[in-house]
Every structure is written in C-alpha cells, then in structure tokens.
C-alpha positions in Angstrom: 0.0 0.0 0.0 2.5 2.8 0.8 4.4 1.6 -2.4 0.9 2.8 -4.4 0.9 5.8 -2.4 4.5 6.7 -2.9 4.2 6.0 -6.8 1.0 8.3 -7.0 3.2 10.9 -5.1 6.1 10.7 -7.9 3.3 10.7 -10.0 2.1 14.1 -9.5 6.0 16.0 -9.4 6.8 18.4 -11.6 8.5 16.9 -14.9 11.9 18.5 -13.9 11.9 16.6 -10.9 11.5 13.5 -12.8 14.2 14.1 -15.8 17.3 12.3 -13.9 17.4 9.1 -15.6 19.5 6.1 -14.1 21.1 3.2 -15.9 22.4 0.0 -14.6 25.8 -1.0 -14.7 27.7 -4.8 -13.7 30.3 -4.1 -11.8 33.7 -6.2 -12.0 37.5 -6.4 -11.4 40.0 -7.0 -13.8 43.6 -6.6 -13.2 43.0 -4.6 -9.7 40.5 -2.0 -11.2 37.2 -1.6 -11.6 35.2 -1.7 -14.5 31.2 -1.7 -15.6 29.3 -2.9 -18.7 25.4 -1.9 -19.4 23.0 -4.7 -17.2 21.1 -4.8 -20.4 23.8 -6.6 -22.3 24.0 -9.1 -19.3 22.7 -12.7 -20.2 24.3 -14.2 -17.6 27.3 -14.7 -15.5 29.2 -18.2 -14.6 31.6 -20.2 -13.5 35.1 -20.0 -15.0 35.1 -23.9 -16.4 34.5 -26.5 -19.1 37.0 -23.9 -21.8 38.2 -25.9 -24.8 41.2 -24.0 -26.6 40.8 -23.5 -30.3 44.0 -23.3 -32.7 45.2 -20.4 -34.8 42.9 -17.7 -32.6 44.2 -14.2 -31.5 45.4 -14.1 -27.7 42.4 -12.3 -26.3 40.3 -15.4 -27.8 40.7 -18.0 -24.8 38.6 -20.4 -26.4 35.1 -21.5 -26.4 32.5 -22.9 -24.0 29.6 -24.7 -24.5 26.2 -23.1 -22.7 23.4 -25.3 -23.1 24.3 -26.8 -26.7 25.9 -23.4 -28.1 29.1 -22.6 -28.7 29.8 -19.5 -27.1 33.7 -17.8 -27.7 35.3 -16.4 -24.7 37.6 -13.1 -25.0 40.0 -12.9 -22.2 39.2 -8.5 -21.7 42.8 -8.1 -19.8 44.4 -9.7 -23.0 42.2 -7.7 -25.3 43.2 -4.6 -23.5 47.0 -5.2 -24.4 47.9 -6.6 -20.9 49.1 -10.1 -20.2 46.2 -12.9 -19.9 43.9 -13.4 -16.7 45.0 -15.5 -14.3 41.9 -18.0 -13.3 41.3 -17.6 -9.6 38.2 -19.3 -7.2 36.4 -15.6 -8.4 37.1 -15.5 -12.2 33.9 -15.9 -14.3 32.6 -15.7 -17.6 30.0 -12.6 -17.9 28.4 -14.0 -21.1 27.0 -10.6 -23.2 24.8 -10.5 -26.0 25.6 -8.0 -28.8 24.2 -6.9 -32.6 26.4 -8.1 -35.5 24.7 -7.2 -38.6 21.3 -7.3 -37.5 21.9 -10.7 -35.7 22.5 -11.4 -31.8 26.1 -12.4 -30.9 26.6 -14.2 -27.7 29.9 -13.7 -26.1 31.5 -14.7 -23.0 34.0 -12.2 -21.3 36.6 -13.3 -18.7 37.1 -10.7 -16.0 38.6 -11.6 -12.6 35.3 -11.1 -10.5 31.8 -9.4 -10.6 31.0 -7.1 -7.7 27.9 -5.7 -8.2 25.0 -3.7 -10.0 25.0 -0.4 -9.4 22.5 2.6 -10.3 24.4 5.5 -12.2 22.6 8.5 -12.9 23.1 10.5 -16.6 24.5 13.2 -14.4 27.2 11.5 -12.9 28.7 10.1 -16.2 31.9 11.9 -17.5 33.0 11.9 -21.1 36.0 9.7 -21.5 39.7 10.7 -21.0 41.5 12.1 -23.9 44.8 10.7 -22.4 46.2 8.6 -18.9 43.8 5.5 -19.8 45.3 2.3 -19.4 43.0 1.0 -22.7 42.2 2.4 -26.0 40.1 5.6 -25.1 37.7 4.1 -27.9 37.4 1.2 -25.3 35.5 3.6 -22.8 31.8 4.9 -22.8 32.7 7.0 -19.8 33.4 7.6 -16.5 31.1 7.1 -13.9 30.9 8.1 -10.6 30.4 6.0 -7.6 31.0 7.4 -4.0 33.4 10.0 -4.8 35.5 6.9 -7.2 35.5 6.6 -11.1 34.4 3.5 -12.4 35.4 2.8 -16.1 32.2 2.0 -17.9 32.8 0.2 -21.4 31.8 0.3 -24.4 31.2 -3.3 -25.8 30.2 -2.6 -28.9 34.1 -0.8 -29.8 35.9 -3.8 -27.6 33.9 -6.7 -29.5 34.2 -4.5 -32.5 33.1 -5.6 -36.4 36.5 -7.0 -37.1 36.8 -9.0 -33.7 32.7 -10.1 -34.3 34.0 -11.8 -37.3 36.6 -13.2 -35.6 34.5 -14.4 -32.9 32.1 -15.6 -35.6 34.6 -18.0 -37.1 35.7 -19.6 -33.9 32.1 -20.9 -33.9 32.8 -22.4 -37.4 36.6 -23.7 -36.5 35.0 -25.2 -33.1 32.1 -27.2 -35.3 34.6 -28.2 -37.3 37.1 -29.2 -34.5 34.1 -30.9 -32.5 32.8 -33.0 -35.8 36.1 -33.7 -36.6 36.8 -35.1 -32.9 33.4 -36.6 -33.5 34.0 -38.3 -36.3 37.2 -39.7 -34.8 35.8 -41.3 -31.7 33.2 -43.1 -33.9 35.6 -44.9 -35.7 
C-alpha cells in the first residue's frame, strides 16, 4: 500500500523533478581496477570452467565454452586490452553478453577476474572519456562514472567486440564445429 501511495506521489511531481534518468551498470574487477558494462547486455554470469582451446585464434580469444548446446567464444578483456592474460582464480567468471552483429545477436563470453555488483548510475554522474592517462584504448570507454566520490570505467562493448573482432569471434564458432565433428568423427571410428 505505501508503495501505491508513494508512486501516485512521484506521480504528481513536476516533470523536472523527474528528468534524472538512471542506468544499470555490472560491476567487475580485472587486473586490480574496476570496470562496468550496461546490465542490459548481461545474459548471464558463470563459473570460469569446461573452456576448450581452439587453434590459430588471436590471444584475447581464450577459447570456447559450451552453454546449453551453443558454442559460445570467450575473449580474455585483460588480453584484449594489451595486458598479459587473466590468471583464473576461485572468483574468475565468464559474464556472457549479447551484442548486434549485422542485425543478428552475438553471444559472447568475457573473462574478467570477478563481478561485484549492479550499481545505479545517474546520466548526471557520467563523464566523457579521457583524452589521455587511460590504461586501454580511449575508444574502449563509454565513460566515467561516478560512484561514491571513485570513477568506475564504464565500457563500451560494442568498440571492444568491435566488427573486425565479431567476425573473428564468428569463425571460432565455425573452426570449433569443425574441431568438434572432426573429434566426432574420430571417436566413432
């Protein structure tokens, strides 16, 4: 009852009271700092586990996992940022994203060290990105947002898992058929 009451009360504010718009981010670490991807592009987030290694991929490509009969590729984001490869801990995970390639949903799995949280971040207390001092390509960062008087580096998924990588990613589906029916193919006989 007072949850009816206190939406008819926000109801009834003046439309400048209600202009401060929120989005959710997922929080997680990766090499000691924190970082934040849109909630919307969240399918889900697991276990580190169960990764089969394909040949002849780029280093940020750790290799592919299998989610309930897809195969999903997994890009190691410390190795994609130009820094050496995540070490798997008890707290690494797989935050599997979904993004647009072409007019087609890509699902993707990205290795980070650990989740934290989801936070709330208002429009307001998003900064454009740094021209200079970032650790990763500047194209690599929607912005900065703020978070009890710390920046948190919010990404931007669609310039890390770029057209050129997407494609990349796509074929590791196709070598890992491949590599599966050919593994296949070689039990049954």
């Amino acid at each position: 009852m007072s949850a009816l009451v206190e939406t008819k009360a926000a109801g009834n504010l003046p439309a400048a009271s209600k202009a401060v718009e929120h989005t959710q981010y997922l929080t997680f670490m990766l090499g000691g700092e924190m970082f934040a991807i849109g909630i919307l592009a969240v399918k889900e987030i697991i276990e580190y586990g169960g990764l089969t290694e394909v040949p002849m991929m780029p280093e940020c490509i750790r290799g592919v996992i299998n989610l309930r009969g897809a195969v999903v590729p997994v890009l190691d984001l410390a190795a994609r940022f130009g820094k050496a490869a995540t070490t798997v801990t008890k707290r690494t995970c797989i935050v599997i994203v979904e993004i647009a390639n072409s007019g087609e949903q890509q699902v993707v799995g990205v290795m980070v060290d650990a989740v934290n949280a989801v936070l709330d971040i208002a429009a307001a207390d998003v900064e454009p990105p740094p021209a200079f001092g970032a650790k990763i390509r500047t194209d690599f960062i929607e912005g900065m947002g703020k978070v009890n008087g710390k920046f948190v580096i919010l990404l931007n998924l669609g310039e890390i898992l770029s057209l050129d990588d997407i494609a990349t990613l796509a074929n590791v589906n196709t070598m890992a058929q491949l590599l599966i029916g050919s593994n296949s193919a070689g039990v049954a006989a």
